[in-house]
Every structure is written in C-alpha cells, then in structure tokens.
TORGU-955722 format. One line per field, with one value per residue (C-alpha): y, z, x; residue number from 1; residue in three letters. Coordinates in pm, whole numbers, plus 50000, padded with zeros to 5 digits. Each point is the difference from the previous one (the first is absolute). Last residue first. Layout:
# TORGU-955722
y = Y,...
z = Z,...
x = X,...
nr = NUM,...
rest = ALA,...
***
This chain:
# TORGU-955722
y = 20467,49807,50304,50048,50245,50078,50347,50062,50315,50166,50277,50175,50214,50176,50156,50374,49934,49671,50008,50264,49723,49866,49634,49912,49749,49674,49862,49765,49645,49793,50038,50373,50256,50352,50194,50337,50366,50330,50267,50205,49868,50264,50082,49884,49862,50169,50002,49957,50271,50166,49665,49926,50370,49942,49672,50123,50299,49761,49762,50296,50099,49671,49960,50316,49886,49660,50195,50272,49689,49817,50315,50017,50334,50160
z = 44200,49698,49806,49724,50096,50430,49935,49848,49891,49860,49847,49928,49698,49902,49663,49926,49968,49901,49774,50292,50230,49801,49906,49876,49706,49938,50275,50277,50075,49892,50280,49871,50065,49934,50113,50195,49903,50184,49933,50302,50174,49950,50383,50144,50289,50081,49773,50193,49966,50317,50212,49836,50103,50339,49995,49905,50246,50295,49903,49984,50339,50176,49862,50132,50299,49995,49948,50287,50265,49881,50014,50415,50076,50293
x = 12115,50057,49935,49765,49736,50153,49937,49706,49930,49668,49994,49620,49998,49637,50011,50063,50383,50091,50287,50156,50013,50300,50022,50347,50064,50092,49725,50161,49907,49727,49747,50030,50260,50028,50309,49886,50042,49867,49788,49882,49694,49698,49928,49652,50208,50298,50318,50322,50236,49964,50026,50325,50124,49887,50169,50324,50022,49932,50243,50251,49870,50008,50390,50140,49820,50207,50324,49968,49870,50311,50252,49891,49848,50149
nr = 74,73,72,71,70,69,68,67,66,65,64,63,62,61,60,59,58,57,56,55,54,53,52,51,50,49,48,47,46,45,44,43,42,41,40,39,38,37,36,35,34,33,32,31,30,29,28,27,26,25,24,23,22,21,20,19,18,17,16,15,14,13,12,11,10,9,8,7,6,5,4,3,2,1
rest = UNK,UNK,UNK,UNK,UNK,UNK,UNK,UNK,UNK,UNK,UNK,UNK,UNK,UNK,UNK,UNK,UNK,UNK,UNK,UNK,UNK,UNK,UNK,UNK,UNK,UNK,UNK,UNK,UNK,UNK,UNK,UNK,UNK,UNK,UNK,UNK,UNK,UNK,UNK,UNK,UNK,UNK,UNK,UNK,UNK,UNK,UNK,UNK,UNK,UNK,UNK,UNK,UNK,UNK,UNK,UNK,UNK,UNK,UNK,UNK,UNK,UNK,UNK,UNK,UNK,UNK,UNK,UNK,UNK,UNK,UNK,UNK,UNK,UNK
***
C-alpha cells in the first residue's frame, strides 16, 4: 500500500511540474520582440520621477543592465 507521504509529495512533483512547463512556455526565445514592461529609472543620483517603459524605445537597441549589489553595503 501506498503510504499518504509518498501520495502527497508526488501530488507535489506534478504540480511543480505543471508550473514550470507553463513558465517555460511563456518565456520569449531569443530573437523574440520582448513584451512591454515597466522599470523605475535611477541614475547615480537616485531614482527618476517617472517610469521608463520599453515601449518609449521601440525600434532602437535596449540593453538592461542590473546590478545588484549598486548601493548596498553588502
């Protein structure tokens, strides 16, 4: 007999399963126009008033860059 446990944790496997194939399906491949999104701006002197959307700069070359550890103490 099939112990509840071993029911539960492949229960589990096949929800996690289900997610990341429909994560994987969604994600643009390379060559693919990137969907429009929006991103706080920020200079060396803190953040921008206003929004940047990558739809402002369709038809130009983009290229984000991120930088994780920019102004932390870490």
């Amino acid at each position: 007999m099939i112990s509840r446990g071993i029911i539960t944790a492949l229960t589990v496997t096949a929800l996690v399963a289900v997610t990341a194939g429909r994560l994987l399906a969604q994600m643009p491949k390379v060559g693919d126009m990137a969907p429009d999104f929006t991103l706080k701006g920020s200079t060396k002197d803190g953040l921008l008033p206003k929004p940047i959307h990558l739809a402002d700069f369709r038809g130009q070359t983009v290229v984000l860059a991120f930088f994780p550890k920019s102004r932390t103490k870490g």
